[in-house]
N, C-alpha and C positions, 0 to 999 in steps of 0.2 A: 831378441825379445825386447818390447818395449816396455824402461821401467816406468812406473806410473806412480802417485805420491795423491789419491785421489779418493775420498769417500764417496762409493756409490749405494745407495741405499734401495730398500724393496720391500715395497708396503703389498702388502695382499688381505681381502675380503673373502668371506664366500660367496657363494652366489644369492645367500639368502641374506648376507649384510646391507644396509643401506649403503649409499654412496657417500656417506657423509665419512665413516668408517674411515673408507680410502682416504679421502681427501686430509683428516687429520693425521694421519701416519704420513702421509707427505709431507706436512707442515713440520711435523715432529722431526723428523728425516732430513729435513731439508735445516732446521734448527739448530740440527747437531752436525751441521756442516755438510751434507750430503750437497754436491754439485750435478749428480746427475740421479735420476730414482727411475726406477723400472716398478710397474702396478702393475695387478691385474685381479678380475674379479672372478674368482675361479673358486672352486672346494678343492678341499686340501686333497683327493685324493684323484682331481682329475689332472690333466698333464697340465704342468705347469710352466709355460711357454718364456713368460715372462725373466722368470728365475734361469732358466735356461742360458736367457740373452745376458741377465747379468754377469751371472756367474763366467760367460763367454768374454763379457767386456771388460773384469779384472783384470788385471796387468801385476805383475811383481811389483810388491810394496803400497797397493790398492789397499784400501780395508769396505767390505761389505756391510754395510748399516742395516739393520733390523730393528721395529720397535720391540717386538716380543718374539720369544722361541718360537711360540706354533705359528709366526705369521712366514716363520721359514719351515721349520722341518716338521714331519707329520710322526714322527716317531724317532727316538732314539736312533735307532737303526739309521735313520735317514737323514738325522741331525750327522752322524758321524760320517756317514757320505759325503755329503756336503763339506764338512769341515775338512775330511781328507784331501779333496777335491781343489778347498781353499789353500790348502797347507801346499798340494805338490805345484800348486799358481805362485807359492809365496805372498797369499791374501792375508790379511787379516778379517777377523769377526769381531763387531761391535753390538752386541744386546742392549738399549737402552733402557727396558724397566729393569734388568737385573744389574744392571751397572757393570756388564761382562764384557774384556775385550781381552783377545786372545792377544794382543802385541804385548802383555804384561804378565810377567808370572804367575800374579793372583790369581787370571783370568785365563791363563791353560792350567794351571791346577784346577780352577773350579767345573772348567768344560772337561777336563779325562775323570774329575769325579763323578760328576753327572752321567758319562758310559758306564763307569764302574757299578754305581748304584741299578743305572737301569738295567747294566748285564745280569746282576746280581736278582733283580728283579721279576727279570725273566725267568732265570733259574728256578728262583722259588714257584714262579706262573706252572711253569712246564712240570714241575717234579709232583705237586698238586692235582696235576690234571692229570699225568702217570697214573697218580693213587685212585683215581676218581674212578677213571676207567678201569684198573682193575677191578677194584669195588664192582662196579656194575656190572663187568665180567664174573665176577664170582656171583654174584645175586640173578645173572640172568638174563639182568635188564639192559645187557650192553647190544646194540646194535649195528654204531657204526655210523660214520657220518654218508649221506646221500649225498653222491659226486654233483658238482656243480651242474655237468652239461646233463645230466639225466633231468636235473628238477629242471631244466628248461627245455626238456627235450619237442613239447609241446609245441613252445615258440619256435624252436627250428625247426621245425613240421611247418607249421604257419607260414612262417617266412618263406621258405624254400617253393611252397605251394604260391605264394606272391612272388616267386621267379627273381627273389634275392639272392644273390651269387655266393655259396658259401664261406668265402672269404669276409663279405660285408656283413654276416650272420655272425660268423666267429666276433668279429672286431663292435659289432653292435650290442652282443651278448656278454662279453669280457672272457668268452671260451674262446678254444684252440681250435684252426680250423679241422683236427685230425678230428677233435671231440662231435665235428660238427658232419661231418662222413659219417663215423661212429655212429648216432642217434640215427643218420638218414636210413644208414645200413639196416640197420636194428628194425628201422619202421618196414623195411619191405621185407624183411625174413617174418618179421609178426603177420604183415597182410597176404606174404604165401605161405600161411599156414605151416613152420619152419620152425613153430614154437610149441 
């Protein structure tokens, strides 16, 4: 494996940020020694191509430059991915507004706090929404949540009827292709009279 001694950094916008956005997180990135920066102008929860490549082109004893948390991870969850991901590279992480790098004790004490809280976090989210539902279960008013591919079962009528291959309907819809059989099914038991 090649060792590497190299700050690579990764500016990201959404798609509704101006370009101007990008271009100072480069400047920024590139200020704080960044030699090589991977951008891209994406929302945080579409595939993130860019990051991909970076994260690819670490090398043991690389460090990852970021101006800000969300301009890397979209969630806790996915911060620790990431960071795990850096960790079994032998990467480091560098946050410039929070003054975070993980090559330095302060700076993995401060990153396994920030999991701890947000697990903690969650916990509380979840244990909430437990009560909630009960609640609504005992009062009556509990129903249930409507499966994804049902409220679009519409559109995969639609689609399908414009000779979209159910696979392109799954991956267009953000449903499963099984879910996408499922609805088609569903529509020809209702139209022979099978309901």
């Amino acid at each position: 494996m090649t060792i590497g001694n190299m700050k690579i950094g990764y500016a990201r916008t959404s798609t509704v940020e101006l370009i101007a956005g990008l271009e100072a997180q480069d400047c920024e990135l590139r200020a704080a020694g960044a030699e090589k920066v991977f951008s891209e102008r994406v929302s945080s929860v579409a595939k993130r191509e860019q990051l991909e490549a970076a994260l690819d082109f670490c090398r043991k004893g690389d460090v990852l430059v970021v101006t800000k948390l969300d301009r890397l991870a979209r969630s806790m969850t996915d911060l620790v991915a990431i960071t795990s991901k850096l960790k079994a590279k032998g990467v480091e992480l560098q946050v410039l507004a929070m003054n975070l790098d993980t090559s330095t004790p302060t700076g993995k004490l401060m990153l396994n706090l920030m999991g701890s809280f947000a697990e903690f976090e969650r916990e509380i989210m979840l244990e909430r929404q437990r009560e909630g539902v009960a609640r609504a279960k005992a009062e009556g008013k509990y129903r249930g949540r409507v499966p994804t591919a049902q409220r679009k079962a519409a559109e995969v009528v639609q689609l399908r009827g414009q000779g979209v291959k159910p696979e392109e309907i799954a991956a267009k819809l953000g449903i499963s292709r099984a879910s996408v059989f499922r609805v088609l099914k569903d529509r020809r038991e209702a139209a022979n009279g099978r309901y």
